[in-house]
C-alpha positions in Angstrom: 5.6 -28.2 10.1 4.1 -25.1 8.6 1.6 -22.9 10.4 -0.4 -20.5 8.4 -2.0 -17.8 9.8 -4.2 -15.1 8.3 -3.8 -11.8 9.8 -3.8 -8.3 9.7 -1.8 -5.4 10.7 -1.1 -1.7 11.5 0.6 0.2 9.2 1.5 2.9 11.2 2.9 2.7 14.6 4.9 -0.3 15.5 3.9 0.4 19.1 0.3 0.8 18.8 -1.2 -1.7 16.3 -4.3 -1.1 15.3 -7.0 -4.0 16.4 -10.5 -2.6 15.6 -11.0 -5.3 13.5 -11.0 -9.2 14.8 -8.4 -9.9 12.1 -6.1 -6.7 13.3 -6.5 -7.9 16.9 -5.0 -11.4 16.3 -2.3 -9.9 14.7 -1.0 -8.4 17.6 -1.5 -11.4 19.2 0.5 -13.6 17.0 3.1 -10.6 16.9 3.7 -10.6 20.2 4.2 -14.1 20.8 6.8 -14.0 17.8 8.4 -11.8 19.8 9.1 -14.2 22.2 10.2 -17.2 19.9 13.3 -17.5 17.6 11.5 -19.2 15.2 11.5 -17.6 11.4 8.2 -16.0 9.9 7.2 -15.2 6.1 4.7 -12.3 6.1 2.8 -12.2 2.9 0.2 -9.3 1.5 -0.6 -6.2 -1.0 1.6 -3.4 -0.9 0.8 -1.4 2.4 -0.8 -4.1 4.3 1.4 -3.6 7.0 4.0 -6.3 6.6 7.3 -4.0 7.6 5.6 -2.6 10.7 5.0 -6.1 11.8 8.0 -7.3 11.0 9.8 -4.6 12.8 7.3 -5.2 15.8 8.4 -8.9 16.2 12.6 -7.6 15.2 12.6 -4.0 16.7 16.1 -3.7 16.6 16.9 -6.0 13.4 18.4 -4.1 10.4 16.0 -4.3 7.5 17.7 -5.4 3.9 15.6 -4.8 0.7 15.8 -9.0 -1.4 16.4 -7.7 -4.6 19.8 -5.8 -3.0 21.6 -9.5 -3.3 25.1 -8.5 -2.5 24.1 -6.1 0.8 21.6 -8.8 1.9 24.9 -11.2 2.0 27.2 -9.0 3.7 24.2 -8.2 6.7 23.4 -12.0 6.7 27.0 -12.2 7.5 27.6 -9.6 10.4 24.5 -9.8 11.9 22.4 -13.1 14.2 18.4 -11.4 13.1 17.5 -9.7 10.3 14.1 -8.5 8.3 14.5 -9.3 4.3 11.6 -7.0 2.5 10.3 -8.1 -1.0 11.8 -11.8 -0.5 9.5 -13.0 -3.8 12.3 -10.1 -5.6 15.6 -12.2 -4.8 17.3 -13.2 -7.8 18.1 -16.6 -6.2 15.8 -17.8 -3.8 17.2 -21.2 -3.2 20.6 -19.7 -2.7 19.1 -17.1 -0.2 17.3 -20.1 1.7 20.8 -22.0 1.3 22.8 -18.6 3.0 20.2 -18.4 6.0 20.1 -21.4 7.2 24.4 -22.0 7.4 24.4 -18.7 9.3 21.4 -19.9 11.6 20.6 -16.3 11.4 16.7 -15.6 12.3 14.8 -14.1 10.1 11.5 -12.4 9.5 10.7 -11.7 5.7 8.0 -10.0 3.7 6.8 -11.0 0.5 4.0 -9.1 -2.0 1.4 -11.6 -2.1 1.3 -15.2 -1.8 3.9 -18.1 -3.4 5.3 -21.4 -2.3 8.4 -23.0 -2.6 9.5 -26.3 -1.0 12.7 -25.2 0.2 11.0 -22.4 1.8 8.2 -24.0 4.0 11.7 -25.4 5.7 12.8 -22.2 6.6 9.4 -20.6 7.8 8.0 -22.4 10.6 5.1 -19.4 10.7 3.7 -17.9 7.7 1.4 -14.9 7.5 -1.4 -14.1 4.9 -2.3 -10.1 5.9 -5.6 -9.2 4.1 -6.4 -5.8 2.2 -7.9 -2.9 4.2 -11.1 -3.7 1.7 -11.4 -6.8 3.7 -11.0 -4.9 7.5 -13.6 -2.0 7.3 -13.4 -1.2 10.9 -9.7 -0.9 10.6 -10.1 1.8 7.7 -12.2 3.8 9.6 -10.0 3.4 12.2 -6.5 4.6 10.0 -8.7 7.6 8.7 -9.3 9.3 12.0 -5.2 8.2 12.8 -4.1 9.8 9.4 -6.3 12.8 9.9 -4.6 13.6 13.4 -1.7 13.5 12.0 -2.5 15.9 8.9 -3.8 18.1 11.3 -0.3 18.0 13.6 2.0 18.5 10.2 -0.4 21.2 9.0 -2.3 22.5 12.0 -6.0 22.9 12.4 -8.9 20.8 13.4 -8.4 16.5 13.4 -11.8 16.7 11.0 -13.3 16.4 7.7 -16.6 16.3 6.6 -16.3 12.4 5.0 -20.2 12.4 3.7 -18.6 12.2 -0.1 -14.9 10.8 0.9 -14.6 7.6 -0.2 -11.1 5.9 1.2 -8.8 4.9 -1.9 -7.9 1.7 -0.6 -6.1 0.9 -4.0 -2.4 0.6 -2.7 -4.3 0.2 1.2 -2.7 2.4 3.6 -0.1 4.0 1.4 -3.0 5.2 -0.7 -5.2 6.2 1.8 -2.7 8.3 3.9 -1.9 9.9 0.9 -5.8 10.5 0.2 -6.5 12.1 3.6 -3.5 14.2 3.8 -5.2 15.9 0.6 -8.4 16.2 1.5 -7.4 17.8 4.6 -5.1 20.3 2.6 -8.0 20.8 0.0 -11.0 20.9 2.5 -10.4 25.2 3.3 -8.8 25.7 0.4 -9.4 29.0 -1.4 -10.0 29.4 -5.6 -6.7 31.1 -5.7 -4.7 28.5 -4.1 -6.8 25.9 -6.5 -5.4 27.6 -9.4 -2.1 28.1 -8.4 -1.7 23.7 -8.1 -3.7 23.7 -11.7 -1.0 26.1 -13.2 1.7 24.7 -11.2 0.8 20.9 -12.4 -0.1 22.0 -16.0 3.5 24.5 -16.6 5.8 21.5 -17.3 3.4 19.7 -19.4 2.3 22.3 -21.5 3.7 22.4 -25.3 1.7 21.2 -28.0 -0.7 22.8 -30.4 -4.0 21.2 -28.4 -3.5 22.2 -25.1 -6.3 23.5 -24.7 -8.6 20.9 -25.5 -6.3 18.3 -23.7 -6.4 19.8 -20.6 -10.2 20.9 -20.7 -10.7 17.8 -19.0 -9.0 19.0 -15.5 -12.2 21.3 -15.5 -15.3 19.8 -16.7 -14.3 16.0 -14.7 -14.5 17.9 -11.3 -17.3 20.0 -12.2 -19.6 17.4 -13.7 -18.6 14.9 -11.1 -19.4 17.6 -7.9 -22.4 18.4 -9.9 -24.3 14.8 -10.7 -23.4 14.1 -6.9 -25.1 17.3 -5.7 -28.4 17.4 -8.1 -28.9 13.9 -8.5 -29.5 13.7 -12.5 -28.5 15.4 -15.8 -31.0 17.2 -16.2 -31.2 19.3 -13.1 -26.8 19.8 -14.0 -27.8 20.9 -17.1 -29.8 23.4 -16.2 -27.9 24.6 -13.1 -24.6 24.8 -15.6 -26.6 26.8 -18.4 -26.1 24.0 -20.7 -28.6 22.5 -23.1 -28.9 18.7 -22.0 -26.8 17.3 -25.3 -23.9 19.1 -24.8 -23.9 18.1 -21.3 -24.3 14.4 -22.3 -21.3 15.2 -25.2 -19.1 16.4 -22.5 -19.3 13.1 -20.3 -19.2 11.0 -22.8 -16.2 12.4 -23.8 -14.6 12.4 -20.5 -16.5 8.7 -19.7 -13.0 7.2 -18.9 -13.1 9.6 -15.7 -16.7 9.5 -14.8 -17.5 5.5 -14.6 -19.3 4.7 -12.1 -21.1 8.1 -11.6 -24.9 8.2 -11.0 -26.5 10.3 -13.6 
């Protein structure tokens, strides 16, 4: 018989999960009675839900084989009685996996990027998990923010805050993308025009080379500005004005640059 459960995880610390949402908090739940069973478990979800944390909370000590690796995944299956399997929706041959497994009776907890059924495989999962997206747990985002920014502030010292009136989390590739989100705006947040430049010239040297640089690039200015400017004043007209621009050159430039500036109030 197949269980499925919908849960959620951490994705940081395989010793401290985070439960600030209800979802989040019967994971660990679920997790830690895994840990008890011998049972096998199929952990399905976006990229940086948290599947390998939990899987590595239930298997601490398992080694942890990548499915699309077919020919390491065989020789670990072989030498070892647990194991975690990563990406198994990447194996070449599935049933042949499935087949390898259960010979070996080795247990196994795998992770798979998003949902997909297969026979053979509700026989060797007695548990399945569904982990949502971090759009779906709000109080868990807020909760990986302040995490992420402690963490910025102990790689790159200063003060665990931000002001987060205009951050809004990139929840686009969940955790992965939002750690990488708050590490920058932490780095950016005292950052001086000099040291602005220098990442602009640094990013633009090995892509400079063809005869309309200039206008290519021109977007790398007036994106940020316009942006920071229709946020702060509200409409067009008061940007237009502040920038010393007349208002049809202002509506020229975002129309020009509308790919980047959806979504902005005007």
């Amino acid at each position: 018989m197949v269980v499925v459960v919908q849960v959620a995880a951490a994705v940081v610390d395989v010793t401290n999960f985070i439960t600030a949402s209800k979802a989040s908090s019967e994971a660990f739940k679920t997790a830690t009675l895994l840990k008890t069973l011998t049972v096998n478990a199929l952990i399905m979800g976006e990229v940086g839900v948290g599947k390998s944390t939990l899987a590595s909370y239930i298997l601490p000590d398992a080694p942890i084989v990548d499915a699309s690796n077919f020919e390491e995944l065989f020789a670990t299956l072989e030498s070892t009685h647990s194991i975690i399997i990563t990406n198994i929706d990447t194996s070449p041959n599935l049933k042949l996996l499935s087949d390898k497994i259960k010979s070996l009776h080795v247990r196994v907890i795998a992770t798979a990027r998003g949902s997909f059924h297969y026979d053979f495989l509700d026989e060797l999962f007695s548990v399945k998990f569904d982990i949502p997206p971090l759009s779906q747990r709000p109080e868990d985002v807020e909760e990986l923010v302040e995490r992420f920014l402690k963490e910025a502030s102990s790689l790159f010292g200063g003060k665990d805050h931000f002001d987060t009136k205009n951050f809004k989390p990139d929840l686009s590739k969940n955790s992965n993308s939002l750690r990488r989100q708050v590490m920058i705006h932490y780095l950016l947040k005292d950052i001086e025009d000099t040291e602005l430049m220098d990442i602009i010239e640094n990013y633009l040297y090995d892509k400079l080379g063809s005869n309309s640089d200039y206008r290519n690039f021109l977007y790398l200015y007036e994106v940020p500005l316009i942006k920071a400017g229709l946020k702060k004043f509200k409409s067009q007209l008061q940007l237009s004005d502040k920038l010393g621009l007349n208002r049809n050159t202002l509506r020229k430039k975002i129309a020009e640059n509308k790919q980047y500036l959806q979504g902005e109030k005007a």
